[in-house]
MDAnalysis code that builds the backbone (N, CA, C; Angstrom):
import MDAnalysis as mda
import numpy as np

u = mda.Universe.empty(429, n_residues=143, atom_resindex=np.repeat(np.arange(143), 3), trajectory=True)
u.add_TopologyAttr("name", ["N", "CA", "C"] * 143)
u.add_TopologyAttr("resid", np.arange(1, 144))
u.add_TopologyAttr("resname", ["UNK", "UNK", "UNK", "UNK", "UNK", "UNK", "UNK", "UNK", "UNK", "UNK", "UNK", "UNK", "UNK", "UNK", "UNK", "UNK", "UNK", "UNK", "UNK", "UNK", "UNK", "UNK", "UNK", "UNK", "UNK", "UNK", "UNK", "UNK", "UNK", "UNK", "UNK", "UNK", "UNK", "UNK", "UNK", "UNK", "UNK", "UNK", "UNK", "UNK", "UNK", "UNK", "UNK", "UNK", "UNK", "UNK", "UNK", "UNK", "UNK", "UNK", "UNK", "UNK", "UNK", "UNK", "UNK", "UNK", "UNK", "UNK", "UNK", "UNK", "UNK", "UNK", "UNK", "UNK", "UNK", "UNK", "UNK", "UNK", "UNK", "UNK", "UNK", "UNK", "UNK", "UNK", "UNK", "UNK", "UNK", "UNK", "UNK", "UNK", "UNK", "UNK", "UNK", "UNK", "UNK", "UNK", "UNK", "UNK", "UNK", "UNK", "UNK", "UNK", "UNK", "UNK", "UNK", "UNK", "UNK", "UNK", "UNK", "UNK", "UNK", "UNK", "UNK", "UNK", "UNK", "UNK", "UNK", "UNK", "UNK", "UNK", "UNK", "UNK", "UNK", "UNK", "UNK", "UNK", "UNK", "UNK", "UNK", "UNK", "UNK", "UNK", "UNK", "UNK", "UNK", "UNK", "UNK", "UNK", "UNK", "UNK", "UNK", "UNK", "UNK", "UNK", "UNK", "UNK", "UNK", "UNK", "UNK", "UNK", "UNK", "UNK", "UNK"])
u.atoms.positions = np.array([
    [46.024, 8.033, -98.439],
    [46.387, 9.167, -99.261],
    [45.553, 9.174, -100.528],
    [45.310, 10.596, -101.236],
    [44.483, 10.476, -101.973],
    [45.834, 10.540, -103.558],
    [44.869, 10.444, -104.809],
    [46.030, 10.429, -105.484],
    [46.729, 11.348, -105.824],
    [45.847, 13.142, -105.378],
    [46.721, 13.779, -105.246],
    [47.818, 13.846, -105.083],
    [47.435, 13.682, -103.193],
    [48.673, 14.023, -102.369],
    [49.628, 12.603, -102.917],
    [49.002, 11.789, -103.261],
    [50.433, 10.354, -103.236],
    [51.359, 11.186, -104.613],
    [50.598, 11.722, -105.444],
    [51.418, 12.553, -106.538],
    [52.472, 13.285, -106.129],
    [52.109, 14.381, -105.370],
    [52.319, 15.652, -104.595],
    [53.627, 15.483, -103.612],
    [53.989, 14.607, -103.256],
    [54.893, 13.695, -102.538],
    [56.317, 13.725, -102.746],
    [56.310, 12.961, -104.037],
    [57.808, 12.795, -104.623],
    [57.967, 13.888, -105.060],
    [57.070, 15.210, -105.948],
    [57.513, 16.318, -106.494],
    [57.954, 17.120, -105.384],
    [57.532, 17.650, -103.730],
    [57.851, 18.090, -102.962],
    [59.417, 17.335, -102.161],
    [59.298, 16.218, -102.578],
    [60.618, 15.967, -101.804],
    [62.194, 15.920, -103.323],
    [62.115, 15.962, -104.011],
    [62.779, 16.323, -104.914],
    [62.900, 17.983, -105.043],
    [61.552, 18.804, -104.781],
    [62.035, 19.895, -104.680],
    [62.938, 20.386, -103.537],
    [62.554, 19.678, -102.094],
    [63.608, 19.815, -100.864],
    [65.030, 19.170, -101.180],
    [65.336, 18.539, -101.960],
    [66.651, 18.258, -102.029],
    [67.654, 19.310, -102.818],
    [66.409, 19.722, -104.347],
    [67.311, 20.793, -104.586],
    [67.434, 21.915, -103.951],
    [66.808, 22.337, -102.885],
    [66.775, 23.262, -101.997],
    [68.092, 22.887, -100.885],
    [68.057, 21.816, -100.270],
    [69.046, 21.799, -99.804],
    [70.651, 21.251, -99.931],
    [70.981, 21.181, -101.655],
    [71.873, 20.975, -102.249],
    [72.484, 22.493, -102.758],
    [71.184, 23.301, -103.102],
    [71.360, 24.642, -103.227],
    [71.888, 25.631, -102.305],
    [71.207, 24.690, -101.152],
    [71.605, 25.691, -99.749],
    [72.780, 25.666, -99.395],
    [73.520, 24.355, -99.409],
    [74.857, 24.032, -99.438],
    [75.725, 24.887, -100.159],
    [75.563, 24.850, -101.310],
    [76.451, 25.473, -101.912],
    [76.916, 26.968, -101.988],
    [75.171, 27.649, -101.489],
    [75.085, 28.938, -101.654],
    [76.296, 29.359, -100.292],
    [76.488, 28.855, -99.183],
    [77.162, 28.970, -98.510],
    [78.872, 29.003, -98.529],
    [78.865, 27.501, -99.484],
    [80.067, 27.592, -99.800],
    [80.748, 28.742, -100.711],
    [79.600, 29.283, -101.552],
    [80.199, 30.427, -102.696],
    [80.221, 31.520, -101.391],
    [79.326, 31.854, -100.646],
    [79.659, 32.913, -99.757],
    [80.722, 32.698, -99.049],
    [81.141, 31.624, -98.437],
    [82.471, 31.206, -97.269],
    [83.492, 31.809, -98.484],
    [83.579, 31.568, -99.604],
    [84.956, 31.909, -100.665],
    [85.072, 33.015, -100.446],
    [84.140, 34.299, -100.501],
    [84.961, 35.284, -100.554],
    [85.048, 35.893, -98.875],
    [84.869, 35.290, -97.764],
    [84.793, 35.672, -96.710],
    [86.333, 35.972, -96.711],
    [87.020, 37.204, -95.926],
    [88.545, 37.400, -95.918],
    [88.867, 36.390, -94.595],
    [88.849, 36.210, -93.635],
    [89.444, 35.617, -92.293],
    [88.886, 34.153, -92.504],
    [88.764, 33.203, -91.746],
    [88.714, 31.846, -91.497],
    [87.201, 31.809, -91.227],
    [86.982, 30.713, -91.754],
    [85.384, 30.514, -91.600],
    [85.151, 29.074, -91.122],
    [83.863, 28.423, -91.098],
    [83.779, 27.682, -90.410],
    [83.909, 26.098, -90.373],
    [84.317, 26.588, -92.135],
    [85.161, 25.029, -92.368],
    [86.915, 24.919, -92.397],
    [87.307, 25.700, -92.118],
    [89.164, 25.997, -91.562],
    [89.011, 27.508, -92.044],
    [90.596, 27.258, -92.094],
    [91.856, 28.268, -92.462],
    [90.852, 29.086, -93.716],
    [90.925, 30.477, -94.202],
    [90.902, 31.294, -95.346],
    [90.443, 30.524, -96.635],
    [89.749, 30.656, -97.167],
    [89.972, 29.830, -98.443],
    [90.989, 30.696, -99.259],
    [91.674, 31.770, -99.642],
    [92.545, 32.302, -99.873],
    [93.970, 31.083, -99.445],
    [94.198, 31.525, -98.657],
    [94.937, 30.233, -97.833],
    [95.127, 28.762, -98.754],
    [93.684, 28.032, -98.671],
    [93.477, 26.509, -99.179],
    [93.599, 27.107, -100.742],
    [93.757, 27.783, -101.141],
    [93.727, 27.401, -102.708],
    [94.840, 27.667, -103.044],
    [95.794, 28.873, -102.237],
    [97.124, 28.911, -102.512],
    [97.881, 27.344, -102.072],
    [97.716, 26.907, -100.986],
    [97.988, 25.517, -100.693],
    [97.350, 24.543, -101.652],
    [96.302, 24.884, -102.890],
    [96.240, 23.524, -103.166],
    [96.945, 23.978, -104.617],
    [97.882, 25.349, -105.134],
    [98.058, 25.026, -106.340],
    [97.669, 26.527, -107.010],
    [96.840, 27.248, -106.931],
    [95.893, 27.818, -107.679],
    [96.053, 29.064, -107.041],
    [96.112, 30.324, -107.801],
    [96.229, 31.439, -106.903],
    [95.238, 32.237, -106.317],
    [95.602, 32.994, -105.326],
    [94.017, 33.008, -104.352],
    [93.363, 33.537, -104.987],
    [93.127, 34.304, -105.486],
    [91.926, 34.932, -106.417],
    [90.901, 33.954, -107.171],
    [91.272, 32.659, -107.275],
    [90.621, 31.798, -108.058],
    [89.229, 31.400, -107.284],
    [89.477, 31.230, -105.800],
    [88.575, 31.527, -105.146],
    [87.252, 32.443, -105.443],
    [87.767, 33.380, -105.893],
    [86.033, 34.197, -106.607],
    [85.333, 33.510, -107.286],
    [86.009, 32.853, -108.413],
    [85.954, 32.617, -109.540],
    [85.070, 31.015, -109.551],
    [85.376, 30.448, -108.175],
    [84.603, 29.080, -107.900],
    [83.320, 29.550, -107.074],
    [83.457, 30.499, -106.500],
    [82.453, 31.148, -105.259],
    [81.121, 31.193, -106.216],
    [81.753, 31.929, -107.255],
    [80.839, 33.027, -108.188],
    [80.019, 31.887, -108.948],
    [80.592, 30.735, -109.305],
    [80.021, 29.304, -110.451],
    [79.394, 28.757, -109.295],
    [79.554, 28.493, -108.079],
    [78.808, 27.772, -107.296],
    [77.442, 29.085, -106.822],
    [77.564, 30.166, -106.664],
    [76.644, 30.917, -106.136],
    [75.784, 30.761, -107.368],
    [76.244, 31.222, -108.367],
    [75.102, 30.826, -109.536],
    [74.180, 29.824, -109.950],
    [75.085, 28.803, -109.763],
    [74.774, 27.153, -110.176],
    [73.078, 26.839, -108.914],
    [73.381, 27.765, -107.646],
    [72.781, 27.268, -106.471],
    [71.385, 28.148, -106.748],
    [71.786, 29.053, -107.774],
    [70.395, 29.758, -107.777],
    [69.604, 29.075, -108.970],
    [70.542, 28.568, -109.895],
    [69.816, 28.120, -111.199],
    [68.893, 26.366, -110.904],
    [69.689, 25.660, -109.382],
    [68.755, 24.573, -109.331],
    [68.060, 25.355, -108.194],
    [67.399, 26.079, -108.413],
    [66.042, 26.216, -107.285],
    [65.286, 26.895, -108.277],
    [65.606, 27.394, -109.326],
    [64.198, 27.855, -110.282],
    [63.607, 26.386, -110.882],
    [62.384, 26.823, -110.746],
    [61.811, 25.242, -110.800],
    [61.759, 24.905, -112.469],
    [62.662, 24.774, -113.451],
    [62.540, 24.569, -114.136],
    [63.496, 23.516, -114.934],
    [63.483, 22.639, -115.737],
    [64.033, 21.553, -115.686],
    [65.754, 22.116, -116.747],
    [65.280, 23.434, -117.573],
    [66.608, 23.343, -118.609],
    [67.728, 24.382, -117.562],
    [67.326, 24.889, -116.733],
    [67.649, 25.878, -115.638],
    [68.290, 24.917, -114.645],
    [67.881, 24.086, -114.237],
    [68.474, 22.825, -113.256],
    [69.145, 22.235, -113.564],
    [69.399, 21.881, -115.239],
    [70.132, 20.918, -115.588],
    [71.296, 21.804, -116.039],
    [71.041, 23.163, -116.187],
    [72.703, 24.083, -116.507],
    [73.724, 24.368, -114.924],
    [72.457, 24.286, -113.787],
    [73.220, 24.485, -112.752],
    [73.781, 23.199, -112.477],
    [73.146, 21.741, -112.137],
    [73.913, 20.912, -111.829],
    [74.919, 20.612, -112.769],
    [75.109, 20.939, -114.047],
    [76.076, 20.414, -114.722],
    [77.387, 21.260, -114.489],
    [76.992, 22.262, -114.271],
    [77.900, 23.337, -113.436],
    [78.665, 23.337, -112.679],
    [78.009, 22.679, -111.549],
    [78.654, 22.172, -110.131],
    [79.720, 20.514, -110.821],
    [78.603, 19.925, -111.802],
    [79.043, 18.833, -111.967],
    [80.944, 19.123, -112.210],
    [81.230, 20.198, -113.105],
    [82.507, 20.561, -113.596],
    [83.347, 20.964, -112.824],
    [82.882, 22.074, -111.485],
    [83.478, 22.445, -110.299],
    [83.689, 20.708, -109.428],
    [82.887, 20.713, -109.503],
    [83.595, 19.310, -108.443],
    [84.220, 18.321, -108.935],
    [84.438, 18.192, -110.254],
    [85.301, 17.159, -110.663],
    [86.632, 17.708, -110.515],
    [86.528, 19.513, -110.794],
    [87.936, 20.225, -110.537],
    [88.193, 19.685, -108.626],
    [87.305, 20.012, -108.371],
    [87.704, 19.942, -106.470],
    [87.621, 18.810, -106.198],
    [87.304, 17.521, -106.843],
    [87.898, 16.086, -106.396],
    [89.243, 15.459, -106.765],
    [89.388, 16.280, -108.384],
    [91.129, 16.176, -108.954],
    [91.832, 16.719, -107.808],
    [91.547, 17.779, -107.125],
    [92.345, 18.497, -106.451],
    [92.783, 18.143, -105.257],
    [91.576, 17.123, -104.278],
    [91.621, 16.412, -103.267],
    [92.268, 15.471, -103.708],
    [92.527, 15.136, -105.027],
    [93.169, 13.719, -104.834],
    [94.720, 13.991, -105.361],
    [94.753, 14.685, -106.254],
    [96.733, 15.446, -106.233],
    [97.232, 15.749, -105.349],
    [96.471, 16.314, -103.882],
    [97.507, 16.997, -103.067],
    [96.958, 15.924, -101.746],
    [97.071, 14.861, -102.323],
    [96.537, 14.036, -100.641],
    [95.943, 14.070, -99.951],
    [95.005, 15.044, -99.847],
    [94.024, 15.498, -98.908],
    [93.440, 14.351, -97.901],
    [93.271, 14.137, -96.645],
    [92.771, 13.744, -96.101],
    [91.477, 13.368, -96.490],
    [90.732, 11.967, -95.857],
    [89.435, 11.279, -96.286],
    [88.507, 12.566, -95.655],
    [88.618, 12.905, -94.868],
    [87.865, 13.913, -93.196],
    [87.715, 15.167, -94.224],
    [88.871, 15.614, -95.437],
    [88.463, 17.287, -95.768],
    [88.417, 16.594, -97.314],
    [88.135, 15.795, -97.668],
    [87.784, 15.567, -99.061],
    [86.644, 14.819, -99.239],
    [85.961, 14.661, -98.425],
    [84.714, 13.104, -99.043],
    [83.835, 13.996, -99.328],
    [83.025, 15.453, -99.345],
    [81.827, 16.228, -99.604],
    [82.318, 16.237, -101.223],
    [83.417, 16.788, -101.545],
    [83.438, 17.091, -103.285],
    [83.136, 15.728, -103.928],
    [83.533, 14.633, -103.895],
    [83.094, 13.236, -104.254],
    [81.188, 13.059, -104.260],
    [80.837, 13.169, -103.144],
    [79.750, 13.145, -102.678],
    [78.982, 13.539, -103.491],
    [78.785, 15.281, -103.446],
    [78.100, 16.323, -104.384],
    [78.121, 15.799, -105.325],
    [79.799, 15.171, -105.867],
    [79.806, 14.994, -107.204],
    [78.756, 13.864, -108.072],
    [78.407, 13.051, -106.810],
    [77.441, 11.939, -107.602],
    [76.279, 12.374, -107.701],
    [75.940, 13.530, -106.698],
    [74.426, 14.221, -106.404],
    [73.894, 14.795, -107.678],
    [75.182, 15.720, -107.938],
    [74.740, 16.568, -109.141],
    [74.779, 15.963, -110.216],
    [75.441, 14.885, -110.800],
    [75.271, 14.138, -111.902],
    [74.490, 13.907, -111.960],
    [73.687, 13.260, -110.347],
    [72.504, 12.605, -110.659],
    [71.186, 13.573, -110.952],
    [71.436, 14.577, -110.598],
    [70.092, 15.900, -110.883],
    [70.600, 16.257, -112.286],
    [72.008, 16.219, -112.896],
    [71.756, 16.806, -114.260],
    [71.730, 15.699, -115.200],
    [71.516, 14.569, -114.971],
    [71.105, 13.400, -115.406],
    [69.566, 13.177, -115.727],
    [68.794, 13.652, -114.219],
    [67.576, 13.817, -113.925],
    [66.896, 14.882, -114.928],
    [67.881, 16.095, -115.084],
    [66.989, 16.772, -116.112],
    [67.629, 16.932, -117.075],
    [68.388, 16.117, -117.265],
    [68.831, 15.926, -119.222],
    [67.907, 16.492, -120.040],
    [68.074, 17.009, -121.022],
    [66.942, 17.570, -122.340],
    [67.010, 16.770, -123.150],
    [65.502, 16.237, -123.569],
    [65.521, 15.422, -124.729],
    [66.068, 15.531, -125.705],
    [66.583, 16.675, -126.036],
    [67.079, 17.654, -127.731],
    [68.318, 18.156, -126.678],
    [69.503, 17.871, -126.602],
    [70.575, 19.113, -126.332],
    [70.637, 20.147, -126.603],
    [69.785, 20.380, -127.654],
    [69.565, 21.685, -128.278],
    [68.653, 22.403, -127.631],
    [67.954, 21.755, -126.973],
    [67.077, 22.237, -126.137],
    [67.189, 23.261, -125.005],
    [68.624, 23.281, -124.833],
    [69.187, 24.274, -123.592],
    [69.611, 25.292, -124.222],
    [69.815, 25.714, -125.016],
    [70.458, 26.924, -125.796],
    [69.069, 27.462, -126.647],
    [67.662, 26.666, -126.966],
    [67.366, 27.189, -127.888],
    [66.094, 28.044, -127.373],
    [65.359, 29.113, -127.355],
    [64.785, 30.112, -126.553],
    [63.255, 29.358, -126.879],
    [62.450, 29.358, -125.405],
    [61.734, 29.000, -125.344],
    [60.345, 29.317, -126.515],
    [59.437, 28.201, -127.103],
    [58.194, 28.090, -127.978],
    [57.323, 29.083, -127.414],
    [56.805, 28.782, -126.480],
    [56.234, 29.258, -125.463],
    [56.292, 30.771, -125.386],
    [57.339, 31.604, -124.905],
    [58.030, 32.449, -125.049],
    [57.895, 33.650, -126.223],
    [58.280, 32.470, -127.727],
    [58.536, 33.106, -128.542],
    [56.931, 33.319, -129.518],
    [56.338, 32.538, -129.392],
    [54.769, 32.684, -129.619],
    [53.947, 34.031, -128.774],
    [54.326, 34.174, -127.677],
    [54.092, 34.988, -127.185],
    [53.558, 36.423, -127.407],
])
């Protein structure tokens, strides 16, 4: 390999993960507002009235995960680190939730899972300055 491609490597396979962490999710925000049963059980209408929460809340997670899934695929590091931290908050809600109402190991181990994934991508693109995510790009503003 040349040192290109040995470069070229890890940036392409880090970009396939957020692609298919993204892909995941984008699904799951679409399965939320599906009305009938989809292909991971019963309604999610259904599972959220069963876990507590009234069905409508369902949008409301669909809508943070559909977003979150678009913000880690723009290739940019303060954009990646608002979506995984995003998800990071949704899944700590949906692992509290697996673990108050007993949930089975079989329909609870993905929210756990994700949950270490996305820490670890909004870990990965932490901003040197916290301020750095709120404050409008140099670049940009030189412009």
């Amino acid at each position: 390999m040349t040192g290109t491609a040995a470069r070229a490597w890890p940036r392409r396979l880090k970009t396939a993960v957020y692609l298919v962490v993204a892909a995941a999710f984008m699904v799951g925000a679409v399965t939320k507002y599906l009305p009938g049963e989809t292909f991971f059980g019963p309604p999610y209408s259904v599972k959220f009235a069963d876990w507590g929460y009234p069905s409508w809340f369902r949008f409301v997670v669909g809508t943070i995960e559909g977003i979150a899934a678009i913000l880690l695929v723009i290739p940019d590091r303060r954009t990646r680190f608002a979506g995984a931290t995003a998800l990071v908050f949704v899944l700590t809600g949906a692992t509290t939730t697996h673990i108050v109402n007993h949930d089975p190991i079989s329909e609870s181990i993905s929210a756990p899972s994700y949950l270490v994934v996305t820490t670890v991508m909004a870990l990965a693109n932490w901003p040197a300055d916290w301020r750095d995510v709120l404050r409008p790009r140099r670049d940009a503003v030189n412009a």
